[in-house]
C-alpha positions as CSV (number, residue, x, y, z in Angstrom):
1,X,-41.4,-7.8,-25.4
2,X,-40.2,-3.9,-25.6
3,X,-42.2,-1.5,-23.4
4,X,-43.0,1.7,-24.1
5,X,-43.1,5.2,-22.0
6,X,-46.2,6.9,-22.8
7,X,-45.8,9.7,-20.2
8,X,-46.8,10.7,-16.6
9,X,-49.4,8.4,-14.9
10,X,-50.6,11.8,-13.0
11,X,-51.2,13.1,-16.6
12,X,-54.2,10.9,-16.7
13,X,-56.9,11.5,-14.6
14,X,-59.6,8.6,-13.2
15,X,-62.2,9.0,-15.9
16,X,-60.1,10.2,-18.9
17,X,-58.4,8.3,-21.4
18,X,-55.6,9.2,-24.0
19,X,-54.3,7.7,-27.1
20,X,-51.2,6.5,-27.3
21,X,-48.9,5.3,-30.5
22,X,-47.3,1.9,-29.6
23,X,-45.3,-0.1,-32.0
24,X,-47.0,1.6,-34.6
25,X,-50.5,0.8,-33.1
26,X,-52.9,3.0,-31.9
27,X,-53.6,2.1,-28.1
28,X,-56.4,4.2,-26.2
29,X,-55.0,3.8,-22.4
30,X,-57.9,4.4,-20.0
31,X,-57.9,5.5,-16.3
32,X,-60.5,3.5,-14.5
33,X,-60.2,4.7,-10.6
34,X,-56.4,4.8,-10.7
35,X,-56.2,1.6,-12.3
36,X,-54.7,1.5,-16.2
37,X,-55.9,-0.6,-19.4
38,X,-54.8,-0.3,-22.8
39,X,-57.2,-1.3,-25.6
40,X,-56.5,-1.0,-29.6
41,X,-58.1,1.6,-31.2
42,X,-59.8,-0.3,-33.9
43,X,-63.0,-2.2,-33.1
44,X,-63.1,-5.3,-34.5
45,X,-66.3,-4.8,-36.4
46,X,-65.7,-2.8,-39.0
47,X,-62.5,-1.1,-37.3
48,X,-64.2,2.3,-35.7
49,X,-62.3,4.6,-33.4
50,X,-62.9,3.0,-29.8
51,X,-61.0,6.3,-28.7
52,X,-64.1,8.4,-30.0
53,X,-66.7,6.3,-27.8
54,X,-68.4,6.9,-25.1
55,X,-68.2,5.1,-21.6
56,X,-71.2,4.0,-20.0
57,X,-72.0,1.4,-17.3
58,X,-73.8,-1.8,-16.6
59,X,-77.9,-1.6,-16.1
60,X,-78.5,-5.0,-13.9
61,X,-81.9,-6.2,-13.1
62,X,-82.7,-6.5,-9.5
63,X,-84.3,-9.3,-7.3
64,X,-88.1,-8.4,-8.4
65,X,-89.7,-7.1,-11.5
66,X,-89.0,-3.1,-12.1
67,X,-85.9,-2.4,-10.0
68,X,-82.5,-2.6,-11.2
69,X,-79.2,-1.2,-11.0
70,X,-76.8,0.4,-12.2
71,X,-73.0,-0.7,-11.8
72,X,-69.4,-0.5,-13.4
73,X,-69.8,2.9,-13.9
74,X,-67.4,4.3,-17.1
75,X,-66.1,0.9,-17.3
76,X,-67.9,-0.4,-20.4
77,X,-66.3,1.6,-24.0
78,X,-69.8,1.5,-26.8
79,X,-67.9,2.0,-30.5
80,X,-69.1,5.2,-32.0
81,X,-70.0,3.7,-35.4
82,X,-72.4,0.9,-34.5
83,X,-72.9,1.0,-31.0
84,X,-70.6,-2.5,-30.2
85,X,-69.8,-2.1,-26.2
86,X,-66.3,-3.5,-25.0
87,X,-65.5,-4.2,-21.6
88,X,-62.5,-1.8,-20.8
89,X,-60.6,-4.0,-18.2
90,X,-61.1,-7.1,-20.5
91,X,-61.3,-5.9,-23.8
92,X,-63.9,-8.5,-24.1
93,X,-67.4,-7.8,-26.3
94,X,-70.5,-7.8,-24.2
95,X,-72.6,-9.2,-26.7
96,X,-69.9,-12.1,-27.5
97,X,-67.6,-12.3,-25.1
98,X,-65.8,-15.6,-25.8
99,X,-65.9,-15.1,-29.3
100,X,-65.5,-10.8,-30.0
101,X,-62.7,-9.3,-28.5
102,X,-60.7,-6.4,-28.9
103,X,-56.7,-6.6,-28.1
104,X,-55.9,-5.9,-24.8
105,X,-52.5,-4.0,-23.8
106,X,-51.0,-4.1,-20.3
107,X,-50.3,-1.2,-18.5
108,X,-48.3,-0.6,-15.6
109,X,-47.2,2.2,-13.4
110,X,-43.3,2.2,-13.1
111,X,-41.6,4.7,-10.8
112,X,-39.6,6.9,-12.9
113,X,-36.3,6.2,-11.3
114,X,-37.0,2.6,-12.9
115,X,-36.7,3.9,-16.4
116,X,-33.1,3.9,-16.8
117,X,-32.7,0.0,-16.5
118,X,-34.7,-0.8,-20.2
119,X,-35.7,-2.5,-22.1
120,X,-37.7,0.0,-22.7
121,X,-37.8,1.8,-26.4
122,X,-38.7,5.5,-26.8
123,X,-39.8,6.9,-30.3
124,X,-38.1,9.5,-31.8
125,X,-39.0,12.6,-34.2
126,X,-36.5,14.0,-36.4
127,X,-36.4,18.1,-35.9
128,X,-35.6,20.0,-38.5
129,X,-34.2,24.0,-37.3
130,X,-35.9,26.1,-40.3
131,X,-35.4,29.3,-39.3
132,X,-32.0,31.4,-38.1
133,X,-32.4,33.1,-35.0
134,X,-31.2,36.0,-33.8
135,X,-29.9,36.3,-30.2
136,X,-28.7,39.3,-28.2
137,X,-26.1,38.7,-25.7
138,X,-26.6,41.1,-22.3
């Protein structure tokens, strides 16, 4: 399978997310404590930009009545059209897990010096000069 560059891992902070255009897909990559996942920007529902939702955690009840808590903090992606929650590391639905998914990319952190040897493919954008410049020589 090709990989893709996207850009510097630095680039993205824990807690931030980008959206990157992979094979012609839409991937949001997400930064989950230094660790990297890559979901498909469509939710499976009714296709909704997962890049537009928000991240929110995991309420868990505690061992008696009234107390919980709270865990997995930014880890958990709710789509911003009907509220469907996807598990960020799994791509997996909370409310259906074995049977709603979204598709799952892998992401790794290469050393740059490690580019050269491919297979990776870049994309390229054709630039067009539409202007003539004038430049002084000093």
């Amino acid at each position: 399978m090709p990989k893709y560059v996207i850009g510097p891992a630095a680039d993205l902070q824990p807690g931030q997310r980008l959206i990157a255009e992979v094979a012609g897909r839409k991937v949001v990559i997400f930064n989950l404590g230094g660790e990297f996942f890559g979901l498909f920007n469509r939710c499976p529902h009714q296709g909704g930009d997962l890049c537009m939702g928000r991240t929110t955690g995991l309420v868990e009840a505690g061992p008696e009545p009234g107390q919980y808590s709270y865990s997995r903090r930014g880890e958990i992606l709710r789509c911003p059209w009907h509220g469907w929650e996807f598990d960020i590391r799994t791509g997996k639905s909370r409310a259906e897990p074995d049977r709603v998914r979204t598709k799952r990319y892998e992401v790794e952190v290469r050393p740059g010096k490690d580019l050269f040897d491919g297979p990776y493919q870049a994309e390229s954008v054709p630039v067009v000069i539409e202007k003539d410049y004038l430049v002084v020589e000093a």
